[in-house]
C-alpha positions, 0 to 999 in steps of 0.5 A, a space after each residue: 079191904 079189896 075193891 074192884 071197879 067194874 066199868 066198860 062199854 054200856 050193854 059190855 055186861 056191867 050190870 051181870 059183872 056187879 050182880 055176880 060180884 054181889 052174889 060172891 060177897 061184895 058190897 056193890 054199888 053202880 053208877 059211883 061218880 068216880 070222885 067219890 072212890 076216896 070217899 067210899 073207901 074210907 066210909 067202908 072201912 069206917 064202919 063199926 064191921 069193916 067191909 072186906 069186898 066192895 065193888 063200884 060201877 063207874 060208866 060215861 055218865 061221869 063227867 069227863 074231867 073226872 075220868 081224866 084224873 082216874 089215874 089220880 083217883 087210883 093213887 089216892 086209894 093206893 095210899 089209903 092202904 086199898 087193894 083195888 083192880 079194875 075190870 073192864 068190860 068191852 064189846 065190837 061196835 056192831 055188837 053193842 049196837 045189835 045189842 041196843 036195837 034188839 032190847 030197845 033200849 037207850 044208849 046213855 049218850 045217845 039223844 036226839 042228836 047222837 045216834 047209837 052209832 056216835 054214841 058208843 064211839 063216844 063212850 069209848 073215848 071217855 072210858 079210856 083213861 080206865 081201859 088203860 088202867 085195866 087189870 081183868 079185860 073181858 071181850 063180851 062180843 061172843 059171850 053169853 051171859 051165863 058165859 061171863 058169870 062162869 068166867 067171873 067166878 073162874 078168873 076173881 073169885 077163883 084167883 089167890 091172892 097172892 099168884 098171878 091168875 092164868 086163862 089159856 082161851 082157844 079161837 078160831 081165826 076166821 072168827 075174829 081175834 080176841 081183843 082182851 088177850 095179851 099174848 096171841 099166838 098163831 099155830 095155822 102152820 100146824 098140820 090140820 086134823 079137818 082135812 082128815 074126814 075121820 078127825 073132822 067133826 071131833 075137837 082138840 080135846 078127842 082122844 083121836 085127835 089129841 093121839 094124831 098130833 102128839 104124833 107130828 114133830 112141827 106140833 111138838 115142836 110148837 108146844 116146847 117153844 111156846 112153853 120156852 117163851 111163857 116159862 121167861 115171860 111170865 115171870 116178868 108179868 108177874 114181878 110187875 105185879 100183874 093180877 091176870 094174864 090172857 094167852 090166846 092160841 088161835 088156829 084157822 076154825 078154833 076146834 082142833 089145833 088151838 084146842 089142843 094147845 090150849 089144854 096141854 098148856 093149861 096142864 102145863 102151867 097149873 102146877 105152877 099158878 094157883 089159878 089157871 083156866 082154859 076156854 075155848 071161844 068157838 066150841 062155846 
């Protein structure tokens, strides 16, 4: 049996994450208080048609005791013989909270003396013994709900079982850097095609664009190291049994230069990986 826990900051997208597992399959159940992980497991595997795919949502509403000893909580279905991964999904502090005030709902720590505010830094705090512990981390902080469901299907319901699932994701500095990639890479010193008024309002993906710097020695020159760099790592991540890993190219507006490498490594590494997607964050 596989079993993902789906947890993260409240208004993250909890609740998207575990109806789209559910449309793919999986038995779900919210709001699990995470002592009974054990317990779940051994009942799902019980029952006269065992359960193959089951997903639990464990949020800050546990008491903190029990989130402390989730590492525990991990070993103990590891002996049972369950394959489980942890999803967490995460947002910035200002985007949650433009996210409560706008559908006016309340935080479930929030009360008469916590503000929102004091509430999602609170929330934080408790969540991070399973943040830690993170197979797949989602920054929802620019995704769309239709955005998250799309990437849900690409990184687990796309992923074999048995290869390490690759996501080459594109940004734009100016916009903030990605906090759920594990590699981040800079490639601002490249030529840019935005001070050519031509190329300007085209993408990395343009023919134009792709033809002018497939044609500057330094973007080449990038492109071959960066290779030389993932082709040693990668390996190492996945000997440690990783699941999922994230490489985030970032340039100055996220439209030409990281687009660029982004598909070319993403061409690059999915004869190699089974599963491979690349993303852009500001041409979303």
């Amino acid at each position: 049996m596989k079993l993902v826990i789906v947890s993260g900051h409240s208004g993250s997208g909890k609740s998207v994450a575990l109806h789209t597992l559910e449309d793919l399959g999986y038995y779900c159940i919210d709001n699990l208080p995470a002592g009974l992980l054990s317990a779940l497991a051994l009942e799902l595997k019980s029952v006269p048609n065992p359960v193959e795919l089951a997903a639990a949502g464990i949020d800050a509403r546990n008491l903190p005791q029990a989130l402390q000893q989730f590492n525990d909580l991990l070993d103990q279905l590891k002996a049972q013989g369950i394959a489980s991964e942890v999803l967490f999904l995460t947002c910035d502090t200002d985007t949650l909270i433009k996210r409560f005030s706008e559908t006016r709902r309340r935080h479930p720590l929030s009360s008469d003396r916590v503000s929102l505010a004091e509430a999602v830094e609170r929330e934080k705090v408790l969540l991070e013994p399973i943040a830690a512990r993170a197979d797949l981390f989602i920054d929802t902080s620019n995704t769309t709900v239709h955005q998250l469901r799309g990437l849900l299907h690409q990184r687990i319901a796309g992923r074999h079982e048995s290869g390490l699932s690759l996501s080459f994701q594109s940004f734009g500095y100016k916009h903030g850097i990605p906090t759920d990639a594990d590699f981040v890479f800079d490639v601002r010193c490249l030529p840019n095609p935005h001070w050519l008024p031509e190329l300007r309002p085209l993408t990395g993906r343009d023919p134009d664009v792709i033809n002018y710097l497939e044609g500057e020695p330094l973007v080449t020159q990038m492109y071959s190291e960066l290779c030389n760099f993932l082709d040693q790592w990668i390996p190492a991540f996945e000997a440690d049994n990783r699941s999922y890993l994230t490489i985030a190219v970032g340039c100055t507006g996220g439209q030409h230069r990281s687009v660029y490498l982004t598909e070319r490594l993403a061409r690059y590494y999915e004869d190699r990986y089974p599963s491979v997607t690349a993303r852009h964050r500001e041409l979303s």
